[in-house]
C-alpha positions in Angstrom: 66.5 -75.8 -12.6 67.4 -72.7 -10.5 66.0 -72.8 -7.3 67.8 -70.3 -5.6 66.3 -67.6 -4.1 65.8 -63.8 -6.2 68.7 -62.0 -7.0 69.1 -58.5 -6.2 68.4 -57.2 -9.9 65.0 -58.9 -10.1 63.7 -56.8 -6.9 61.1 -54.1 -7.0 62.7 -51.4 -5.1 59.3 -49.4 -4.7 58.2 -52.6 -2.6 61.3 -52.5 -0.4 61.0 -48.9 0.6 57.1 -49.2 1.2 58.0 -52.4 3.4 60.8 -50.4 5.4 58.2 -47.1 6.0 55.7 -49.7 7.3 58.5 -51.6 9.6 59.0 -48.2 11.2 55.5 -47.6 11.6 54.9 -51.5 12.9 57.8 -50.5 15.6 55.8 -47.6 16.5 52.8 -49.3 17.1 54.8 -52.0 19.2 56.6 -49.9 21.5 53.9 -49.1 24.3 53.9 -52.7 24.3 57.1 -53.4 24.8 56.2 -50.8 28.5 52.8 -51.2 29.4 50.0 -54.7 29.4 48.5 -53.5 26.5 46.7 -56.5 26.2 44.9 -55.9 29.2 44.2 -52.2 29.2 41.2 -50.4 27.2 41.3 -49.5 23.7 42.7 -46.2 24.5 46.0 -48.2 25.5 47.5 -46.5 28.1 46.8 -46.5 32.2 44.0 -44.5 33.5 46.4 -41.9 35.4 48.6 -41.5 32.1 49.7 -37.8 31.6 48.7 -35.7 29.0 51.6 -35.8 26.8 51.3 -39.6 27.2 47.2 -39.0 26.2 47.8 -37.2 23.6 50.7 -39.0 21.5 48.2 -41.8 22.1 45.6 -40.1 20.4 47.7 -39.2 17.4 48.7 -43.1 17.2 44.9 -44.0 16.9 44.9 -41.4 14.5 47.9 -42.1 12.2 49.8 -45.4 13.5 47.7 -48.1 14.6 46.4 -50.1 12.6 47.9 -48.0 9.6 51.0 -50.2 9.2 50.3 -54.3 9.5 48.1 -53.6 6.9 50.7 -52.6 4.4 52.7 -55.5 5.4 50.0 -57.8 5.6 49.3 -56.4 1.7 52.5 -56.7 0.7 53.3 -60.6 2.5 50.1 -61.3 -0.6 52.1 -59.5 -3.4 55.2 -61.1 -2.2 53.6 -64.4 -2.1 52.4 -63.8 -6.0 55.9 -62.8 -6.9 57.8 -65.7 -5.1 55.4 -68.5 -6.5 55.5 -66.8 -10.0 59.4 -66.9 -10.1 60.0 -70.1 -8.9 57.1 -71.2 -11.7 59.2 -69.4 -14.4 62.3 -71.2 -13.3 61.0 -74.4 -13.9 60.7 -75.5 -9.7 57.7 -76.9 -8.3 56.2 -74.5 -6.1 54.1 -76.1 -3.3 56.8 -77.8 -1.6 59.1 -74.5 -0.9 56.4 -72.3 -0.4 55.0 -74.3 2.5 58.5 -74.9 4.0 58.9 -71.0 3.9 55.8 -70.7 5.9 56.7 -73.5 8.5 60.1 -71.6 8.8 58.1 -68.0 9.0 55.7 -70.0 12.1 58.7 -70.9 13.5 60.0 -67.6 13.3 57.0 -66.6 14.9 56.8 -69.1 17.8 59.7 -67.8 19.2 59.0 -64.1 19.1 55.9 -64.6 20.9 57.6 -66.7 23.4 59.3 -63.4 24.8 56.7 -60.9 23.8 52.8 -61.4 23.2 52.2 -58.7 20.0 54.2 -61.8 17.3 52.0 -61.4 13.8 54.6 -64.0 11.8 52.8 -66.9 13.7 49.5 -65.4 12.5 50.8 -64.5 8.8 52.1 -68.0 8.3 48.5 -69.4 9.3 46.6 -67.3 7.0 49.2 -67.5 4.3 48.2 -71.6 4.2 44.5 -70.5 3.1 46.3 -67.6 0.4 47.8 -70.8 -1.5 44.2 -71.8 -2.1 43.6 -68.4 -4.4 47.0 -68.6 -6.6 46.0 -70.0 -9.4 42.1 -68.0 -9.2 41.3 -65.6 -11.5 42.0 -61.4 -10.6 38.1 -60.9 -10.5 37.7 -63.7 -8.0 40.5 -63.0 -5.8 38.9 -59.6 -5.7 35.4 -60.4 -5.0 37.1 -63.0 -1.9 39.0 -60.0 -0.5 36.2 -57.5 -0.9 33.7 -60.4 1.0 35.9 -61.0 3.8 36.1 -57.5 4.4 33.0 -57.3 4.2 32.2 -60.2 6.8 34.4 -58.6 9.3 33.5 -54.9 8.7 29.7 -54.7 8.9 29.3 -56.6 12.6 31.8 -53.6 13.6 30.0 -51.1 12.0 26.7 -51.9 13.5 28.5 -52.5 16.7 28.2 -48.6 16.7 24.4 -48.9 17.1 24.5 -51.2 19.9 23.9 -48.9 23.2 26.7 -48.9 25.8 25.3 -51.5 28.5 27.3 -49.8 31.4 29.1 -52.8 32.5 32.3 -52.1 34.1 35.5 -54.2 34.2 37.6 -52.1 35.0 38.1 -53.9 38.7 39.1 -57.2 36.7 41.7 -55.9 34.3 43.6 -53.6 36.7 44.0 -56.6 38.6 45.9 -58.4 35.5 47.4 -55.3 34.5 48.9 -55.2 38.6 49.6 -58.6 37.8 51.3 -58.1 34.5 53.4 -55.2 36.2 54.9 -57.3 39.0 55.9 -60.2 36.6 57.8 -58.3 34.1 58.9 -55.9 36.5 60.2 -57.9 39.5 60.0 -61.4 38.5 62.2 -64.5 37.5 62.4 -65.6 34.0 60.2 -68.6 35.1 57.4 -66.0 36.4 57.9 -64.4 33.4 57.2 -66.9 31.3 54.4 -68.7 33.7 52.1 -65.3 33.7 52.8 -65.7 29.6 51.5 -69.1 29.4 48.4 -68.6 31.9 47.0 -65.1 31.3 48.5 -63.7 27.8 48.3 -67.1 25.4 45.0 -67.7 26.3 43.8 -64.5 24.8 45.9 -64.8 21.7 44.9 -68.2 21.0 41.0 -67.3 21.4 41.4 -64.3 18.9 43.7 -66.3 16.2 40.8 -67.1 14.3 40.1 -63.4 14.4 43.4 -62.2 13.4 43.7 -64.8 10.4 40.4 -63.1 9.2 41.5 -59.9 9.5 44.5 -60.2 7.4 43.6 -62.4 4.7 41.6 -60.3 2.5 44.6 -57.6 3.0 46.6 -60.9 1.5 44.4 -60.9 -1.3 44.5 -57.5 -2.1 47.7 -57.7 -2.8 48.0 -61.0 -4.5 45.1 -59.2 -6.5 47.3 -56.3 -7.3 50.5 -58.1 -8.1 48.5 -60.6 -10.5 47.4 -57.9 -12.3 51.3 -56.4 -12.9 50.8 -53.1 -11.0 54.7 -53.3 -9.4 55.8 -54.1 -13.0 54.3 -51.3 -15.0 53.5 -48.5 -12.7 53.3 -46.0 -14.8 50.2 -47.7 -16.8 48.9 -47.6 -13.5 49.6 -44.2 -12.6 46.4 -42.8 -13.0 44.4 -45.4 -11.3 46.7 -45.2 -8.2 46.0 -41.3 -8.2 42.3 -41.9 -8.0 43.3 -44.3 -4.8 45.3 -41.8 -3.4 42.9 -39.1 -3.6 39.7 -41.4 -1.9 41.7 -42.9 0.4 42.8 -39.6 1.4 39.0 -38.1 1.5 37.4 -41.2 3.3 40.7 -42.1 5.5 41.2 -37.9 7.4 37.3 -37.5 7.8 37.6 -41.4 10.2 41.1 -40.5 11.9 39.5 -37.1 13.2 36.3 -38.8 14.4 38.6 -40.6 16.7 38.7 -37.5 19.0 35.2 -35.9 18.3 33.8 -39.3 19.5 36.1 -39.5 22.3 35.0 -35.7 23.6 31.5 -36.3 23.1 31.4 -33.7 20.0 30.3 -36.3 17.9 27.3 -38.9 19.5 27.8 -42.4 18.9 24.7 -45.0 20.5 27.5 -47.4 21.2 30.3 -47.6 24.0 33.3 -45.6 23.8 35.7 -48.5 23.8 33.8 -50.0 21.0 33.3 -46.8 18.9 37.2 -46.1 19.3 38.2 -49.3 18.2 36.1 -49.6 14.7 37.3 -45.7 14.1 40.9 -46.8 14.3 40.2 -50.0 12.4 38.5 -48.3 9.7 40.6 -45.1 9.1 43.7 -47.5 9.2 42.0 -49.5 6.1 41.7 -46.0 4.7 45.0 -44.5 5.6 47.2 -47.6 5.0 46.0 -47.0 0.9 46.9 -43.6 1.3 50.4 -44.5 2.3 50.9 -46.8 0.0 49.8 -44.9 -2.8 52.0 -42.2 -1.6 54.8 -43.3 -1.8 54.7 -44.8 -5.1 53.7 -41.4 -6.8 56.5 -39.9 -4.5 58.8 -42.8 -6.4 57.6 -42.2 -9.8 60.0 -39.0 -9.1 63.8 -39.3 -9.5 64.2 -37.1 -6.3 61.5 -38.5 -4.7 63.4 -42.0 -4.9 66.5 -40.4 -3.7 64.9 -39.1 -0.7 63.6 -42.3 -0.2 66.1 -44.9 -0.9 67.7 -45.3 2.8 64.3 -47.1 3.4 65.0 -50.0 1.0 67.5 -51.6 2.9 66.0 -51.5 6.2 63.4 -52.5 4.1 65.2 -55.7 2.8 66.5 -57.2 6.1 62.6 -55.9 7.5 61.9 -60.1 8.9 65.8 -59.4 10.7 64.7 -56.0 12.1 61.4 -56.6 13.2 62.9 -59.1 15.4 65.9 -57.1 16.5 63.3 -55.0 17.4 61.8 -56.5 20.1 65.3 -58.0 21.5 66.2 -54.4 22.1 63.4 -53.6 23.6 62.6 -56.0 25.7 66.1 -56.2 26.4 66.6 -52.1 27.8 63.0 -52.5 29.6 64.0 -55.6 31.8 67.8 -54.3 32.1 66.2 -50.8 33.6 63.4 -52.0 35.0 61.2 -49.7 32.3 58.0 -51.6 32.5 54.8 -50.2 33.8 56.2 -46.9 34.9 58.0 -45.8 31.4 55.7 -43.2 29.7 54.6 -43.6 26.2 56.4 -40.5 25.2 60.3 -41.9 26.3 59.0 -45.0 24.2 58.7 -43.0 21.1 62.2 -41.3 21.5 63.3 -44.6 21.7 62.0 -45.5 18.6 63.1 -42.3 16.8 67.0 -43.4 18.5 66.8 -47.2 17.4 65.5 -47.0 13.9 68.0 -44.9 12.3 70.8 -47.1 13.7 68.6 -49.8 12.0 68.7 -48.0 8.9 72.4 -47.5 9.2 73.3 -50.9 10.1 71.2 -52.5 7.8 73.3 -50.1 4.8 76.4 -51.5 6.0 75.1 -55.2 6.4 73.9 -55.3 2.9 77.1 -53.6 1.5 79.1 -56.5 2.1 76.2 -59.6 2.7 73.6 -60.5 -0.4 70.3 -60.9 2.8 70.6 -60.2 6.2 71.4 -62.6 8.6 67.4 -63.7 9.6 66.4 -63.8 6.1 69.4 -65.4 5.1 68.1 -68.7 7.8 64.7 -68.4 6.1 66.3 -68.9 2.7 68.4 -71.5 3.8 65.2 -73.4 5.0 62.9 -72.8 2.0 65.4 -73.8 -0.7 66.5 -76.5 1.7 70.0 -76.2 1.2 73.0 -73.0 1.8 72.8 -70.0 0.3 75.7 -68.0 -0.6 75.7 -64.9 2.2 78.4 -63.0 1.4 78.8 -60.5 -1.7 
């Protein structure tokens, strides 16, 4: 039996380009983060005295970043868990045992990210993933009817949400005090308070809202287990057609829900309910919208021989994404505490940032896989599904 893990020829490139456009979209969305308490301002996520660069590059994030990009990844962990348990099934291997030790590795992964940074989703992908194991052997029409429920569960409260008047409470007194809170520990503090305003004011919320999070990326797991079960990746050019029609709705329902984002927030457009409220199903919405239109996109881009040229330098960064998601938050976190960058860095410098750091991931990431078969985190989660070494170098 062959139990090691894919080899190079077996993988689907379109899926490693799609996954490296969504890492860079993912860093994106991190990055005020990685400067601000995000957790503990409002949904517009910046401070109330922001400047109106800041405002507005927030706005366009609502618009065209957030949200948009876990949901491609969170599709594509369900069509990588389809592929994965189908391959080790055509080898021969029992399945269960690896798949469950690749999702204690991924939690473990995960535990230490959020240990120096509060936004981890491997934690939160490796919970969920333990309920995707129940669907792999289900029928396409049931795995669909699942996703399409869950969505559904967690979609309508929101929507009628909107309808729910604003009942003028204000908090506002409460979270700047966190936020002031926040500020001082990460600017001026030890390690220790670092990690003791972690434990006591950022966990809590995280661990209240798991059950949340796990809901809200399952059926995006099952979509893509859904559309990897059917052999979309394999014969996309069957498919063509019926990803056109995707694109195009996705594109008609997803602009029409970004550009309510700042109607709403003007007062152009009316909504019964808050603003904080209205803005965050908006943003929810058109990124379930938007994140098909992506997706689609780029594999009708790839059906094109140029159009995979142009795109190829995504598919390595792509390949070592687990590596460079991390790295990505070392860096950060890293320049913000070594500059003292947090709470007083605008959201602007954060996105140069991003635009500097990501092509050197791209680069690097061409040179690792040159001469190594995974990159260096992936190769560690390998080594721990298969339960033994894997060869590293080329």
């Amino acid at each position: 039996m062959q139990t090691t893990p894919t080899p190079l020829s077996e993988r689907i490139n379109e899926l490693d380009v799609i996954r490296g456009f969504a890492l860079f979209g993912i860093f994106l969305v991190n990055m005020p983060g990685y400067l601000q308490p995000e957790l503990f301002l409002s949904t517009q996520r910046i401070p109330e005295h922001a400047s109106a660069a800041d405002f507005w590059l927030r706005m366009m994030f609502d618009m065209f970043v957030q949200t948009k990009f876990y949901t491609i990844f969170s599709f594509l962990f369900g069509a990588g868990f389809y592929l994965f348990m189908s391959r080790l099934e055509q080898r021969g291997v029992a399945v269960g045992g690896k798949y469950f030790r690749r999702l204690f590795a991924l939690f473990l992964f995960g535990a230490v990210h959020l240990v120096f940074w509060f936004g981890d989703i491997l934690h939160t992908y490796a919970l969920a993933g333990i309920l995707l194991y129940l669907f792999y052997r289900s029928r396409e029409v049931v795995i669909k009817r699942w996703a399409i429920t869950l969505l559904a569960i967690y979609q309508i409260p929101m929507g009628l949400a909107l309808l729910v008047p604003d009942d003028g409470q204000n908090t506002g007194a409460q979270k700047e005090q966190v936020v002031s809170q926040a500020i001082d520990a990460y600017q001026n503090g030890s390690w220790e308070e670092w990690l003791s305003f972690r434990w006591n004011n950022e966990l809590p919320v995280l661990v209240q809202n798991e059950w949340l999070m796990v809901l809200t990326v399952l059926p995006l797991f099952l979509l893509g287990l859904y559309v990897a079960k059917k052999g979309v990746f394999y014969e996309l050019g069957r498919y063509e057609a019926t990803i056109r029609r995707y694109w195009m709705g996705s594109l008609l329902i997803g602009f029409p829900l970004a550009a309510m984002i700042p109607l709403v927030h003007f007062g152009i457009v009316p909504i019964p309910g808050s603003l904080d409220i209205t803005r965050l199903v908006l943003v929810q919405w058109s990124g379930l919208a938007l994140f098909v239109f992506y997706l689609t996109s780029i594999l009708l881009v790839m059906r094109k021989e140029r159009g995979r040229e142009r795109l190829s330098f995504l598919a390595p960064v792509g390949r070592m994404a687990l590596t460079n998601y991390l790295s990505q938050t070392v860096l950060c976190v890293s320049i913000v505490k070594l500059f003292h960058l947090y709470g007083s860095t605008p959201l602007w410098a954060g996105f140069v940032l991003c635009l500097f750091i990501f092509p050197v991931q791209v680069a690097w990431s061409k040179w690792w896989l040159s001469r190594y078969r995974y990159g260096p985190l992936e190769w560690v989660w390998r080594c721990l599904t298969y339960g033994a070494v894997q060869q590293l170098k080329k």
